[in-house]
C-alpha positions in Angstrom: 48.1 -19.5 31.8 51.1 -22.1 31.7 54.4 -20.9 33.9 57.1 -20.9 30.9 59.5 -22.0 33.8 57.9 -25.1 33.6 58.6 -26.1 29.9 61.9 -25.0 29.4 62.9 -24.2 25.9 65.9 -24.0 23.9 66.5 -21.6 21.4 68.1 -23.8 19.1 67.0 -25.7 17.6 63.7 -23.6 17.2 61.6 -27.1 17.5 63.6 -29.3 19.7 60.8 -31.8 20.3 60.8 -32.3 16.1 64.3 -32.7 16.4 64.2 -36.5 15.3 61.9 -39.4 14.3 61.9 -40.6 17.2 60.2 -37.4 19.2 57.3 -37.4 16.0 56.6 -40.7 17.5 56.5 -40.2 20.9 54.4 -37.3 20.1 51.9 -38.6 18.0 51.5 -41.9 20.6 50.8 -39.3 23.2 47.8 -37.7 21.0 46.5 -41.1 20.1 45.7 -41.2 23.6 43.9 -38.2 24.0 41.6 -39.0 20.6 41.3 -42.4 22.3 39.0 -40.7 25.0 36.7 -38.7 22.1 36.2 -41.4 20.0 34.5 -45.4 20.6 37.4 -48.4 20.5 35.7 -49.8 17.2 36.6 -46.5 15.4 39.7 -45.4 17.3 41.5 -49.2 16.6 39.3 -48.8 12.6 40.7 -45.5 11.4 43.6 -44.8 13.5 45.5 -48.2 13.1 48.9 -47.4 10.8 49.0 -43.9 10.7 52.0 -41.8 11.1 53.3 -38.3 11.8 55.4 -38.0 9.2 56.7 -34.2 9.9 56.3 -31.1 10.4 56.5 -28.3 8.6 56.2 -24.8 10.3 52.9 -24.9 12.2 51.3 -27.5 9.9 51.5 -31.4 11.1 51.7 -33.9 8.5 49.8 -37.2 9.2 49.9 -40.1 7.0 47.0 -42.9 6.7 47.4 -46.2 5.2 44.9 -45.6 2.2 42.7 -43.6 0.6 39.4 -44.3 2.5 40.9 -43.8 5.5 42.4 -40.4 4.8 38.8 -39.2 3.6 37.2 -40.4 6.8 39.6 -39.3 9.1 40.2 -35.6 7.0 36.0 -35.3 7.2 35.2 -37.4 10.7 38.1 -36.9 12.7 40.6 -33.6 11.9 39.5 -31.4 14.8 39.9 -34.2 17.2 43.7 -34.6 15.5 44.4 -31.2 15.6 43.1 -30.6 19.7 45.0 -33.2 20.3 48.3 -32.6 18.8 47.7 -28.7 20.2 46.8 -29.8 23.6 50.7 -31.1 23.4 52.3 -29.1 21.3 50.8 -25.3 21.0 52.7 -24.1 17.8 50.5 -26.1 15.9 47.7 -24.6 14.1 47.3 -26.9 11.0 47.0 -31.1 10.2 47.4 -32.3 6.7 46.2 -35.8 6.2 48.3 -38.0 3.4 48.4 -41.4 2.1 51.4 -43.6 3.0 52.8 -44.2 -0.9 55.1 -46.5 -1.5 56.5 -44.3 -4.2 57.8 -41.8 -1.7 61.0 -43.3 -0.8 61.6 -41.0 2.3 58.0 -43.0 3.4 59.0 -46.3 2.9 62.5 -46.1 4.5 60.5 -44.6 7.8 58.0 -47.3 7.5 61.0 -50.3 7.3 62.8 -49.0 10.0 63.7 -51.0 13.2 61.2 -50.4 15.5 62.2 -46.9 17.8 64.9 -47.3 21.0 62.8 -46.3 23.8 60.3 -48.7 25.4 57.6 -49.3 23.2 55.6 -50.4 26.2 55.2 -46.8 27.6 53.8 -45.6 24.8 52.5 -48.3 22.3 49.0 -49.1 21.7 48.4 -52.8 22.7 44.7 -52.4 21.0 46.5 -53.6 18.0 47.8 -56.6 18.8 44.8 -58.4 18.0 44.8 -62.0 17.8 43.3 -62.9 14.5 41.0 -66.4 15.1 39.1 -64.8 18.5 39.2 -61.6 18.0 40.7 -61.2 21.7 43.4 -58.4 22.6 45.6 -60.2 25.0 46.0 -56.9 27.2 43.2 -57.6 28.7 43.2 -60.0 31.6 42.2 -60.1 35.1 45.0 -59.6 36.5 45.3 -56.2 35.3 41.4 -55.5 36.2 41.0 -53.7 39.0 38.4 -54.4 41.7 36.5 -51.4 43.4 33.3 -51.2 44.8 31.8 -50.2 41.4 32.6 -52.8 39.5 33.1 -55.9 41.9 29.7 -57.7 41.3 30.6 -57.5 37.2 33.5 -59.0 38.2 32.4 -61.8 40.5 29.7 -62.7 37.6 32.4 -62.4 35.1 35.0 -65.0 37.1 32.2 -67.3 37.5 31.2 -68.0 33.5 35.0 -69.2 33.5 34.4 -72.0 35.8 30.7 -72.6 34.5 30.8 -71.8 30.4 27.4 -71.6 29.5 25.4 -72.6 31.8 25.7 -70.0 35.0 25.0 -66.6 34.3 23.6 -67.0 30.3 23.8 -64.6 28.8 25.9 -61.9 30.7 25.0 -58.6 30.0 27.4 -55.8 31.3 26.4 -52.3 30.8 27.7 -48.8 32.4 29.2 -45.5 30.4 31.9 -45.0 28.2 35.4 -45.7 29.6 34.5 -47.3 33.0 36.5 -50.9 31.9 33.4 -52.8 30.4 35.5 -53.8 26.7 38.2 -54.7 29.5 36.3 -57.1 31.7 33.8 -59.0 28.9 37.9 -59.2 26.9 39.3 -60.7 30.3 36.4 -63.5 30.4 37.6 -64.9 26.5 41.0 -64.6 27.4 40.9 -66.3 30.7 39.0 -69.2 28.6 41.4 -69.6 26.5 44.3 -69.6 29.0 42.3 -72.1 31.4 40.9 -74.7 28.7 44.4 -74.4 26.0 42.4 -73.7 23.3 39.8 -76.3 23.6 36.9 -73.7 24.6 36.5 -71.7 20.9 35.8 -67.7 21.8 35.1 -65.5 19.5 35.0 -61.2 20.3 33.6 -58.6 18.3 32.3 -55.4 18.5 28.4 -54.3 17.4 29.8 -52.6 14.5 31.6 -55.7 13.5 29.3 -57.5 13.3 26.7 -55.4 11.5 29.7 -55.0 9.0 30.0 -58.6 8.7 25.8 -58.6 7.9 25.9 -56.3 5.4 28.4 -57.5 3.7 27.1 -61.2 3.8 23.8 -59.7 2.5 25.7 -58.1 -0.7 27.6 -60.8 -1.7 24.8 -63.5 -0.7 26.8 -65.4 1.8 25.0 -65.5 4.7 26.6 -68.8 5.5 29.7 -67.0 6.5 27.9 -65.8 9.2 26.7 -68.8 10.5 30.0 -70.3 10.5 31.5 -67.5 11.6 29.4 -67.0 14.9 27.6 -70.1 15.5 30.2 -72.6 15.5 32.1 -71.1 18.3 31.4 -72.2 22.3 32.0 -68.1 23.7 30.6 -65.2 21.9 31.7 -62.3 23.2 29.9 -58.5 21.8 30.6 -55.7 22.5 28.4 -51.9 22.7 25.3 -54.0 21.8 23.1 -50.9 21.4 24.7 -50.1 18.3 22.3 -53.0 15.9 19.9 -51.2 17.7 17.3 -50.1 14.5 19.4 -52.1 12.0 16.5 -54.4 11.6 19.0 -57.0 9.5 21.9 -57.0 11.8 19.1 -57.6 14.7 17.5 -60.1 13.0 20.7 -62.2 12.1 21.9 -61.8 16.1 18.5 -62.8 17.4 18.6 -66.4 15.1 23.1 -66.6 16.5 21.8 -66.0 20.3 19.2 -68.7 20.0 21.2 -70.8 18.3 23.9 -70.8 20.6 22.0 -70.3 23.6 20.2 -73.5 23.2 23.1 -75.5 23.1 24.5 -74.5 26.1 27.0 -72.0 24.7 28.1 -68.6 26.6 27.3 -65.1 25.3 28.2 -61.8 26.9 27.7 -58.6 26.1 28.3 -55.0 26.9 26.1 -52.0 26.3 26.0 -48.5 27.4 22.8 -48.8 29.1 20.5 -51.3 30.6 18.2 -52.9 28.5 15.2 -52.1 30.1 16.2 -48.2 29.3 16.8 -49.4 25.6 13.5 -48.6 23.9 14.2 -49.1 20.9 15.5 -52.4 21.2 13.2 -55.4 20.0 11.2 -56.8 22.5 12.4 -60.6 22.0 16.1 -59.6 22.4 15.0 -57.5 25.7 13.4 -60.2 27.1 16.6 -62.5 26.3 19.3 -60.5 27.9 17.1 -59.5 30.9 16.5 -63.2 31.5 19.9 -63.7 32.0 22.5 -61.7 34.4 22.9 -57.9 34.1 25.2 -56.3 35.8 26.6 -52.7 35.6 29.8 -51.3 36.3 29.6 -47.8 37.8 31.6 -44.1 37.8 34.6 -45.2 39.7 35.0 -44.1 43.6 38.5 -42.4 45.0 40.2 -45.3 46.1 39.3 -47.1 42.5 40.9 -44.4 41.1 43.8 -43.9 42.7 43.7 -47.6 42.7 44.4 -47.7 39.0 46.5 -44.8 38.3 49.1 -45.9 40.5 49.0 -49.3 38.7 48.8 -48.0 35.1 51.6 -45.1 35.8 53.7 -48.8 37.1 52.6 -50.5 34.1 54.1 -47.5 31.9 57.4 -47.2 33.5 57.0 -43.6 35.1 57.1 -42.8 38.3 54.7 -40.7 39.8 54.5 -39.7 43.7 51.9 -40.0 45.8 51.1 -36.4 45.6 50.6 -36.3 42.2 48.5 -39.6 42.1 46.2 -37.7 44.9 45.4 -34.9 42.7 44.9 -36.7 39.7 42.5 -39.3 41.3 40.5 -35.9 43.5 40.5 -34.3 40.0 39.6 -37.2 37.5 36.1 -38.3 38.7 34.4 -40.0 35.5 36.2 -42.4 33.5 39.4 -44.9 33.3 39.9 -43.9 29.6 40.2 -40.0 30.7 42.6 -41.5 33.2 44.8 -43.3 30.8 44.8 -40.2 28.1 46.0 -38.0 30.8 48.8 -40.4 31.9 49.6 -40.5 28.2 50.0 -36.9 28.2 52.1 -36.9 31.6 54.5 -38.9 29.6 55.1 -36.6 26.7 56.0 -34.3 29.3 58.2 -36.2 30.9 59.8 -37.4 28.0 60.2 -34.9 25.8 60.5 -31.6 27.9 62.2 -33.3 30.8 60.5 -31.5 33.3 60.1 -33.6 36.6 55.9 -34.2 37.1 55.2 -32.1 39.8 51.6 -31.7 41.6 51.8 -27.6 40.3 52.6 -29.4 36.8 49.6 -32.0 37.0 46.9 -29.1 38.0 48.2 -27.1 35.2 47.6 -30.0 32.8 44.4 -30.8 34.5 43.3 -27.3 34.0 43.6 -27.4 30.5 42.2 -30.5 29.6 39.3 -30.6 32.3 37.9 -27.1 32.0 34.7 -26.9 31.3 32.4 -24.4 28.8 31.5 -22.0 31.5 30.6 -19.8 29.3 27.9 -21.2 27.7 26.9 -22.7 30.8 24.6 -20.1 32.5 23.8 -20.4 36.2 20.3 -21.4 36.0 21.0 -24.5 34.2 22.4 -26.3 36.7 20.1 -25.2 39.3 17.6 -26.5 37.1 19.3 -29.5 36.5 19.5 -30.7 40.0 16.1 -29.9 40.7 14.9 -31.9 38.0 17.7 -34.9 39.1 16.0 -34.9 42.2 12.5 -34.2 41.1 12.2 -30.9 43.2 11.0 -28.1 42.7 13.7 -24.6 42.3 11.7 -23.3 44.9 12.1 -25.8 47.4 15.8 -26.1 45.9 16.3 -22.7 46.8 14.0 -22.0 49.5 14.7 -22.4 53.7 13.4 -25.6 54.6 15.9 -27.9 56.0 14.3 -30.9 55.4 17.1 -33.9 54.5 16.0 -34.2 51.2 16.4 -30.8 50.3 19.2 -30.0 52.2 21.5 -32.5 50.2 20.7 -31.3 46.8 21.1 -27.8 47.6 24.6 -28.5 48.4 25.4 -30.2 45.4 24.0 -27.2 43.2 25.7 -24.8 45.5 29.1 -27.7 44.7 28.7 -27.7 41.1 28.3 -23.8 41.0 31.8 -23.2 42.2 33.2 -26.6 40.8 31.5 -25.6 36.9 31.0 -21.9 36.7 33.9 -21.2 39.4 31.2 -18.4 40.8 32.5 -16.6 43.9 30.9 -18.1 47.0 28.9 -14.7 47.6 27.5 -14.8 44.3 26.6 -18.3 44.8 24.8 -17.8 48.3 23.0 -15.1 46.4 21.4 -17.2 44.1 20.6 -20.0 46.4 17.9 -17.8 48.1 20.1 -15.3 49.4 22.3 -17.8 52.0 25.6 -15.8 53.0 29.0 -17.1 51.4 29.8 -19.2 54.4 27.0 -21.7 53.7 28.2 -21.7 50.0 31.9 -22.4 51.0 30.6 -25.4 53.3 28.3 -26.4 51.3 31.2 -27.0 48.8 33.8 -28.4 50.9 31.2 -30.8 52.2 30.4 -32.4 48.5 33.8 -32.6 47.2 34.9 -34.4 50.3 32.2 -36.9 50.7 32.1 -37.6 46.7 35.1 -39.6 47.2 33.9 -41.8 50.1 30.5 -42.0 48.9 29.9 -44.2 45.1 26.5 -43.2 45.1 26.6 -39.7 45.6 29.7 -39.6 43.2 27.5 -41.4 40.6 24.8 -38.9 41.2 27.2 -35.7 41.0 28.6 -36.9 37.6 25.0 -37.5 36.4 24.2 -34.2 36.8 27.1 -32.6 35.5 26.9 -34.5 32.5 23.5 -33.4 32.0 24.5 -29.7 32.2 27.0 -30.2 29.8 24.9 -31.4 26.8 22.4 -28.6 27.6 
C-alpha cells in the first residue's frame, strides 16, 4: 500500500494534475512509456503516433487518434494496456474513451495548432518519431549513446566494424537477443554512423519485418512488384529489423530471399535483428538459415549490474532529472531484464517528479517498483518453479530437492530456493520445508547468495531470468 505522505494532495482543485493542458501532456507521455514496454516498436510508433489526451472527465480518460482505423485497432488491440497504464499513474481512473481527432471540433483543432508545450520536450518526448523519411533511420540512435557492457560488447565490436568495411566484413550481420535488450538501437546506430561517416554517399535504408511484409502485400495487390525492387535493391545498406516476423509468410520470404541475393552478391551490407538465433528458428526456410548463419551472428544478452546502472544513470542525464546514487542502486539491483523496462520506469519517475513534486527518494522508487514489478503469485504455485529449474538444468526434483552436495546440484537448489522468496515471497521456513526439509537458515543463505552473485555473474543472471520467465508463461 502507497504512504499518502508521499503524494501530497490538494484539496482544491479536486484533480490538480488535470489542472491544465500541459499536465494531460506530461501525463499521457509518461504512459506512452509504460505501453512502450508491452507492446513491439513497429506497433507502438504504428498506432500510437498522434494521439492525444484530450481530457478528462470524472474517472473516464479521453484519448484521441488521428483516424478511424486507428481508433478501432487501438479500442480492440490496445485499451487495457491504455487504461494500466494511465492507472499505474493516475489511480482515479477507471475508464478510457478512444476518439477521432475531427477537425470539426474546434476545441480539437485549437489544441492541435498550439505552440508546442513550455517544459522541455526532451524529458519527455518520443524521439521514435522523428523518423527520417528516405532511410528510414531514427537519428536517436547512435553510438555514442550505446552503451558497452559485457553483454553486448562483441555486437558491438562487429557492428563498428561493417562501418569501416560496408559489405564485405561481417555479411550479413545478424543480431539477435530478447525484447528490449538495445538490438533496434545498435543495427539503427550502424545506418546512422554510415551516413554520418560517408555524407550521404553510402544509401541505407531501415525497416522493420512488418514493413516490409506490408510493402509485399501491397505490391502484390496493386501489381507493382517493381516498387519493391527499387525500393530495396537499389540501396548499398539494408537494415531489418525482428526478422522472425516473415517467418511463414511464404511471399514476404520469398521476395526477401531474391533482395538478399541480390544485394549480397554485389557486395552490399545487410543486417538484421531477430529475437532468436536462427538455428532455433524452425520454421524459417532452410535457404535463408543457411544465409544468415553463413555470415556473423551475434547476440546481445540480459544486461549485468554495472550495464544497468551503467545506463540509468546516463538516460536519467539524458532526461534532465537528477537521481542519486541511491536511488540508481535500487533501480539497477531491482530491474534485472530489459533496457526498455528501464526507460518506462524512468518515464514514470518523471511524472512523479513533475507533477506531484515529491523529491525521488529510494522509499519512493521501491514503492514504484513494487507496483510495477510484482509478480502473479497467486497463480504461481510453488511447484512450478521447482519444476522449472529442474527441468532448466535437466535434473531431476529429487536430486533438486534431495541431500547430495554435489556442485551441480547445489547451485540450482539455490536458485529455486532464490526465486521462492524472490516470486512467491514464501517465508524462509516454508521454503526450507519444501526443499527437502533444510531449516530456514539454508533458505536465507541460499537467497542472499543468488541475489548477490546475479549481479557479478552475466551468465548466471541470464540463467535466473530464463527461468523466471519460464514460470511466468506457465
Amino acid at each position: 500500500m502507497q504512504n499518502t505522505d508521499d503524494f501530497p494532495v490538494s484539496p482544491t482543485p479536486p484533480e490538480p494534475i488535470f489542472a491544465d493542458e500541459q499536465a494531460l501532456d506530461r501525463l499521457w507521455q509518461s504512459a506512452l512509456g509504460e505501453i512502450e514496454v508491452q507492446v513491439s516498436r513497429p506497433n507502438f510508433i504504428t498506432w500510437f503516433k498522434n494521439t492525444r489526451f484530450l481530457h478528462k472527465k470524472g474517472s473516464t480518460a479521453c484519448i484521441g487518434l488521428p483516424n478511424n482505423f486507428a481508433k478501432e485497432w487501438v479500442e480492440n488491440k490496445y485499451s487495457k494496456a491504455v487504461l494500466g497504464a494511465l492507472r499505474s499513474l493516475e489511480e482515479s481512473i477507471t475508464k478510457v474513451d478512444f476518439v477521432v481527432i475531427s477537425q470539426k471540433n474546434s476545441v480539437v483543432k485549437n489544441r492541435l495548432a498550439r505552440p508546442a508545450i513550455a517544459f522541455d520536450e526532451s524529458q519527455l518526448s518520443f524521439p521514435e518519431f522523428k523518423v527520417d523519411p528516405e532511410s528510414g533511420l531514427n537519428p536517436r540512435y547512435s553510438f555514442n549513446t550505446f552503451i558497452v557492457g559485457k553483454s553486448n560488447e562483441l555486437a558491438h565490436a562487429a557492428a563498428s566494424a561493417i562501418v569501416e568495411d560496408i559489405g564485405k566484413k561481417y555479411n550479413p550481420l545478424f543480431v539477435y537477443g530478447g525484447v528490449g535488450l538495445g538490438k533496434t538501437h545498435l543495427i539503427q546506430s550502424v545506418g546512422n554512423e554510415i551516413k554520418a561517416k560517408y555524407q550521404g554517399k553510402i544509401r541505407v535504408r531501415y525497416t522493420s519485418a512488418e514493413k516490409f511484409t506490408n510493402d509485399v502485400i501491397s505490391a502484390i495487390k496493386n501489381r507493382r512488384m517493381e516498387t519493391i525492387k527499387e525500393k530495396y535493391r537499389l540501396i548499398d545498406v539494408l537494415i531489418i529489423d525482428d526478422i522472425q516476423f516473415i517467418i511463414g509468410k511464404q511471399a514476404t520470404e520469398e521476395e526477401f530471399f531474391h533482395t538478399f541475393n541480390a544485394l549480397h552478391e554485389n557486395n552490399k551490407q545487410i543486417i538484421v535483428s531477430s529475437d532468436k538465433s536462427p538455428k532455433f528458428m524452425p520454421e524459417l526456410a532452410e535457404r535463408l538459415r543457411s544465409r544468415f548463419e553463413g555470415g556473423m551472428l551475434v547476440d546481445i544478452g540480459y544486461p549485468d549490474y554495472e550495464l544497468r546502472y551503467a545506463v540509468l544513470k546516463a538516460k536519467s542525464q539524458e532526461r534532465g532529472i537528477e537521481l542519486s546514487d541511491e536511488v540508481i542502486e535500487v533501480l539497477a539491483n531491482r530491474i534485472q531484464r530489459t533496457l526498455r523496462e528501464m526507460e518506462g520506469l524512468l518515464n514514470k519517475i518523471i511524472f512523479y517528479q513533475r507533477t506531484k513534486q515529491v523529491p525521488i527518494t529510494t522509499r519512493l522508487v521501491e514503492e514504484i517498483l513494487n507496483e510495477v514489478l510484482q509478480e502473479p503469485v497467486r497463480s504461481i504455485h510453488p511447484n512450478i518453479v521447482i519444476n522449472a529449474v529442474a527441468d532448466s538444468f535437466e535434473i531431476s526434483i529429487a536430486d533438486l530437492i534431495g541431500s547430495s552436495r554435489k556442485r551441480e546440484l547445489v547451485g540450482p537448489r539455490q536458485i529455486a530456493m532464490y526465486l521462492l522468496r524472490d516470486m512467491l515471497d514464501l517465508s524462509y521456513p516454508n521454503i526450507g520445508d519444501r526443499m527437502g526439509k533444510r531449516d530456514h537458515t539454508t533458505a536465507l543463505y541460499a537467497y542472499e547468495k543468488i541475489a548477490e552473485a546475479i549481479n557479478k555473474n552475466q551468465s548466471l543472471n541470464q540463467k535466473v531470468i530464463a527461468i523466471r520467465e519460464l514460470i511466468t508463461k506457465q
